[in-house]
Each structure stands twice: as structure tokens, then as C-alpha cells.
N, C-alpha and C positions, 0 to 999 in steps of 0.2 A: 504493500500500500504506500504509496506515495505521500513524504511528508507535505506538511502545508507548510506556505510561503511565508518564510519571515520577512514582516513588514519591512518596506527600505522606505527611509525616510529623507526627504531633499529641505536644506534649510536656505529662506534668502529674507538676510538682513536688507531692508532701507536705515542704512546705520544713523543717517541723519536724520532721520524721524525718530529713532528710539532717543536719541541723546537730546535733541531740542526738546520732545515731548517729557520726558523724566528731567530735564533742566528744571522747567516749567511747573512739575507737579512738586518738586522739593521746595524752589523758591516763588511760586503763587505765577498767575496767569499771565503770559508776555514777557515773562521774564529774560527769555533768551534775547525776544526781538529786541529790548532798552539795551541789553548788554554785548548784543552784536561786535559792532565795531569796536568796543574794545577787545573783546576776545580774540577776534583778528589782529589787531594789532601786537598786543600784547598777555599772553593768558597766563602767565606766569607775576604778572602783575601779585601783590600777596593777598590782596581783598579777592581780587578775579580768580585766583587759585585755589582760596580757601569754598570758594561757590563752588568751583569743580568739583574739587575735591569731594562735597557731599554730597554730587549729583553726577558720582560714578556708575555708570551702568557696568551689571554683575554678566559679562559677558558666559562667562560659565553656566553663569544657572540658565540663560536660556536656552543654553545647548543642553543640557544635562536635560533640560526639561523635554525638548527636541527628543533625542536618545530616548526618553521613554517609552515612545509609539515604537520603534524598533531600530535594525542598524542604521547611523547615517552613512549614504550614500556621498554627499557634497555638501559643503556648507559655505554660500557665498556672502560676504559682505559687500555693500554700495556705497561708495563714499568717496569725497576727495581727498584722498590719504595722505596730500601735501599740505593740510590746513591744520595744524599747531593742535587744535580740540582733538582732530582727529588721532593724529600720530601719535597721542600719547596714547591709543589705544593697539597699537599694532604690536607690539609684542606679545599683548595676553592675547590679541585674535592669530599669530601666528601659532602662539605653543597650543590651541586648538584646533589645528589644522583648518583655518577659515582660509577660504578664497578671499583674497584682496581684491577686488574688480574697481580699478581707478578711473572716476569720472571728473574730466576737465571741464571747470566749469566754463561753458559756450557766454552766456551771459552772466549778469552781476552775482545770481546767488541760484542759476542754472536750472530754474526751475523747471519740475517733472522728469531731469532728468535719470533720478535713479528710480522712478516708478517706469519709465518706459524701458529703459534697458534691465531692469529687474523681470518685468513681463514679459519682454523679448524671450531673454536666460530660459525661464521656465516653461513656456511652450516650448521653446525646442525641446528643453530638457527629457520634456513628457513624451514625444515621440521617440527624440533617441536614444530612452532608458525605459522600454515597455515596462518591466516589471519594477518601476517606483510606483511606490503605494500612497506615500501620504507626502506632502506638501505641508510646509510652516512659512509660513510668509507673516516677516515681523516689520509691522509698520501700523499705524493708525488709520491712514489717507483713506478717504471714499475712491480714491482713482484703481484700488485695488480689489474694486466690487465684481467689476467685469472679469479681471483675471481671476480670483476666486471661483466665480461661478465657470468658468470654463473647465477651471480643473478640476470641479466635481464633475460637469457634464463628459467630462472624458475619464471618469471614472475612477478619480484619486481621494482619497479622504483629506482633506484640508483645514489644518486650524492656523487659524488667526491668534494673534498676538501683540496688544497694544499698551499703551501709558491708561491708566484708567484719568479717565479726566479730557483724552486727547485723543479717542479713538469714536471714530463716525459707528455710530449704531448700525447703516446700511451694509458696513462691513463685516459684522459681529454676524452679523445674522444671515450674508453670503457665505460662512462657513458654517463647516461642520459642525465645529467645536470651535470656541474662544476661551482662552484666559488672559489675565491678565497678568501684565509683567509685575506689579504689586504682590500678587498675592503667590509669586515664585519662592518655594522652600530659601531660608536663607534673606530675602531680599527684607532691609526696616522700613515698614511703611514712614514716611513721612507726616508730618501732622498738618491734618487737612487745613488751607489754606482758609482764610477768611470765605465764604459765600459770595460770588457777585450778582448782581440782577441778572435777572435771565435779559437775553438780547431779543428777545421779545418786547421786553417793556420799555426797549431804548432804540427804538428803533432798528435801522439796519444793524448801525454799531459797528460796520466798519470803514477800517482807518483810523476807526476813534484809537482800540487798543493797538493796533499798530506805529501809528505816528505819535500818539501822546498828543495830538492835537486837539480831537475831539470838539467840544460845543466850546472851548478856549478858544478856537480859531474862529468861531464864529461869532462869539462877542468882541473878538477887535474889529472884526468888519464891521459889524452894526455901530462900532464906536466909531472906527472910522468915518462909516459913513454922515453918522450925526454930526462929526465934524467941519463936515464937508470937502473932507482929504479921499482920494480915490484909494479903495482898498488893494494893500500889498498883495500881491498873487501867494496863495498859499504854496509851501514849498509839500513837492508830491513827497510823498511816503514809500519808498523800497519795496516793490514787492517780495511777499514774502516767502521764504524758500519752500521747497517740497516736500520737508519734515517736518514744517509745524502744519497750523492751525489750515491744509486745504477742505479741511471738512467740519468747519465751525460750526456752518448750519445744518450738523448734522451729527455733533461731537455729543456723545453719551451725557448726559446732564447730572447732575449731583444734586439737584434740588429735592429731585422724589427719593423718601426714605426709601432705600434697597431692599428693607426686612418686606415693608409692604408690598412693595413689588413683586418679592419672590412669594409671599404670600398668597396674592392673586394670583398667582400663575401655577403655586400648587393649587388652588382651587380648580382650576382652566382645568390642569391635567385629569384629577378625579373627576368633573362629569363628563370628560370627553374620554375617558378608559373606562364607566363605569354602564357600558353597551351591550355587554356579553352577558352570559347567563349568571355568571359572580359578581356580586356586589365587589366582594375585595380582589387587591390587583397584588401583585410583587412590587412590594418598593424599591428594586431596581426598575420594573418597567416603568415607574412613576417618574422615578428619576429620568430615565431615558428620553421622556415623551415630555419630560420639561427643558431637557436640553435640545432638545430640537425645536422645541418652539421658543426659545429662548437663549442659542449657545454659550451666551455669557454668563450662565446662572453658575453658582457655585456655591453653595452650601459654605465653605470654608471661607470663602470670605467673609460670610457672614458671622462670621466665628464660632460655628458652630465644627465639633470634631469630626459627623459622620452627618448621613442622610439621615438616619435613623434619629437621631440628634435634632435635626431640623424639623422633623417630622413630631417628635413630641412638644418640641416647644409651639406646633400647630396645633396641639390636639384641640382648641375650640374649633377647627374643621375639617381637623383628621384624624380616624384613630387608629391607633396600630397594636399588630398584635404580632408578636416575637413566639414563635412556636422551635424550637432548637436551635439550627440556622436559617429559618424559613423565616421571613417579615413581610407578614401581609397589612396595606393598608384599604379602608374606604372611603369617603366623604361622612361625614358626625350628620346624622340626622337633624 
């Protein structure tokens, strides 16, 4: 009898979206964009250092995490490996045996282009390594919705992997499976950053956090104008690169508590599994039919240790019953 295929796994870093986006979630919203040009110029600066410093990404645990689905096959990073942030990460992505893939930037800050030659990489990849199984593609962007869904339609299992705070919902939910780079064994969460208004109640909102100009630019003008002085042309704002914020309107929100969240959605799961001739279901199946309707859910983020764990701290609408190793649950009457 023929053994079964052990998984192979293809890894492709957008490294400048993992390190803007975890910039960003250590030191509060934008942060990278205010601190841009210095960084370039100088990062070794000792204020600019000390930021680094605690918004190093744990390159290992995303691979380790990687390696769990099964062998890795390749593991690529994207990035311009001649920019100072970068290069201080090239020894630990060497002694992992990471693919370096060096993008020059075309323009100021090169945008899209390691979502496009990352996407390029891995369709070929996929034909000319029939038997790769799963796909990890770490990055936040919405731009990675379409190649997601390709590489499930061509029949690979695919998880995503993003900065919680900085990753498009639309994305989460074109894979399989999601987690987040947070909640990686090993990795300290940082402490959540103040709340900001949703950008719903402020209008478009952008440029505002980009430029730091904001409704500031638009009361000089109107001062201006009451002056009767022709207002100065506002000076444009940088666009911004292809690691931060391209899926703002679309970035996983922090506003709705997450317990409720997951909440509702163990409810969703028990009356849409509870169709069959049994009331009660396997709380693995529960589990399952919540991760598919929701790939980013995770129990353990929520602090909780086990399913079964999350499950009793539901019992006002779930209840569960532990018979040896068997754990059936139903919806509470």
C-alpha cells in the first residue's frame, strides 16, 4: 500500500509588509510612515535603534510555524536587501535557509512591487512543483486576495499570515487558514495601542495619517483665505509603500470585542451543523466549520488553552459533554 504524501510546504515572505506592519503594531498607527526618512537615512541613530530594536520580527517562529503543515520545500523573502532596516535582517534569514529575492526599487518607495513578483514566484512555483501542497504567503495587502484564491483553485491549501491590526479581512478569508503573526509560540504581544476613531467617522481619512497634515492643512487655507492671501499649495504626501496600510479600507478592525465575535460565530456554527438526525456534533467538527467560515478565529488568542476551553466559557449557548476522548457539543436550549 502506498504511503501518503507528506505535505510540502512553499513559504513567500512580503518582508516589507511584515516589518512596516509589526513597526506599526509595537509603536501605535503610522508609525513607520512619521519615521520613514529617518530610518533611511540613518537607523542606527540611538532613539531610531532603540524603536527597532523592539519591533524585531521573530523570523524563526514564522518559519517554524511554516514547518508545521509539513517539509518546507523553499522559502522566499521580498525585499530590498540594500536598505539598512532591511540588512540587518539577512543573517538570521540566511542561517534559515531563506531565498533572498532582491527588488530594486523602480520608483520612490517601489510600490506593488514585491506583491507582483511574489505572485509571479508562486504561480510558477505551483506548476513547476506538482506535488506542493500548501502555500504560506506572509503579508497583510488585499493585493494578495486574487493570488490566494488561485492557489486554492489549483488545489493547494493556503494560509495566510499577517500583523493583527494590519491585515485586510478580504484576505483572511481568501485562505484556508489564517493566523496571526501575534499570536506565534514565543512572539510578546505588545500593548495595545490607544483606540483610534474608526475612519468611518472621519471621513475618507486619507492622507490625513499619512502626511500628518490632515484638517491642519485645511485651516491654514481657510485662514488664508480670510486673509485674503492666496493659499500655499499643499505639499503632496509620499505615496505609500506596498507593506503598509494598501488595505486600510479593509484592514481587520479592533473596535469589535473579538470574544463576541467568536461568540457569534460559535452560535452561526451550531444551527448550521445542527441539520442531521443528532442534535450534538464533534467539537472538532465545530471547530472546523468555524474556521472556514471565519479563518482567522482562534481560540488561543483569545486566551483561552483548548476548544474545549472556549467552549465552556460559552456554555450560556453551548453545552458540552466530554465522554472519554469523545467531546460532543449542541446549541443550550
Amino acid at each position: 500500500m502506498a504511503e501518503p504524501q507528506e505535505p510540502r510546504v512553499a513559504v513567500y515572505l512580503d518582508f516589507d509588509n511584515i516589518v512596516m506592519s509589526w513597526y506599526d503594531r509595537v509603536h501605535g498607527r503610522n508609525a513607520y510612515s512619521r519615521d520613514r526618512q529617518r530610518l533611511a537615512e540613518d537607523p542606527s541613530e540611538p532613539e531610531l535603534a532603540e524603536r527597532l530594536g523592539k519591533a524585531t520580527v521573530d523570523v524563526g517562529a514564522i518559519i517554524d510555524y511554516a514547518a508545521s503543515f509539513g517539509t518546507l520545500m523553499l522559502t522566499r523573502a521580498y525585499a530590498d536587501w540594500s536598505a539598512p532596516v532591511n540588512a540587518e535582517y539577512r543573517s538570521q534569514l540566511v542561517s534559515r535557509a531563506v531565498d533572498l529575492v532582491q527588488l530594486f526599487p523602480a520608483a520612490a518607495y517601489a510600490k506593488n512591487g514585491a506583491d507582483i513578483r511574489l505572485a509571479v514566484d508562486t504561480v510558477e512555483d505551483m506548476f513547476r512543483i506538482p506535488d506542493l501542497t500548501h502555500v504560506v504567503i506572509v503579508a497583510g495587502d488585499s493585493d494578495y486576495v486574487p493570488l490566494a484564491q488561485r492557489c486554492r483553485r489549483l488545489g493547494r491549501y493556503v494560509i495566510g499570515m499577517g500583523v493583527a491590526g494590519s491585515t485586510a479581512k478580504s484576505l483572511a478569508a481568501a485562505c484556508d487558514e489564517f493566523e496571526s503573526y501575534d499570536n506565534l509560540p514565543g512572539i510578546e504581544r505588545p500593548e495595545p495601542a490607544p483606540a483610534s476613531r474608526s475612519r468611518r467617522g472621519q471621513g475618507s481619512g486619507k492622507g490625513k495619517g499619512r502626511s500628518g497634515a490632515g484638517s491642519g492643512a485645511s485651516t491654514d487655507r481657510d485662514a488664508a483665505a480670510a486673509s485674503g492671501q492666496a493659499p500655499a499649495p499643499a505639499a503632496e504626501a509620499p505615496a505609500a509603500a506596498s507593506g503598509t496600510a494598501d488595505a486600510e479600507d479593509e484592514v481587520v478592525e479592533l473596535t469589535e470585542d473579538p470574544q463576541e465575535a467568536a461568540t457569534r460565530l460559535l452560535q452561526r456554527a451550531l444551527q448550521l451543523g445542527d441539520r442531521g438526525d443528532s442534535e450534538w456534533l464533534h467539537s472538532s467538527a465545530v471547530k472546523t466549520h468555524m474556521r472556514r467560515m471565519d479563518p482567522s478565529f482562534s481560540e488561543k488568542a483569545l486566551g483561552f488553552r483548548s476548544f474545549s476551553d472556549f467552549l465552556k466559557a460559552n456554555s450560556d449557548i453551548a453545552v458540552l459533554e466530554e465522554t472519554g476522548h469523545e467531546r460532543l457539543v449542541r446549541a443550550k436550549d
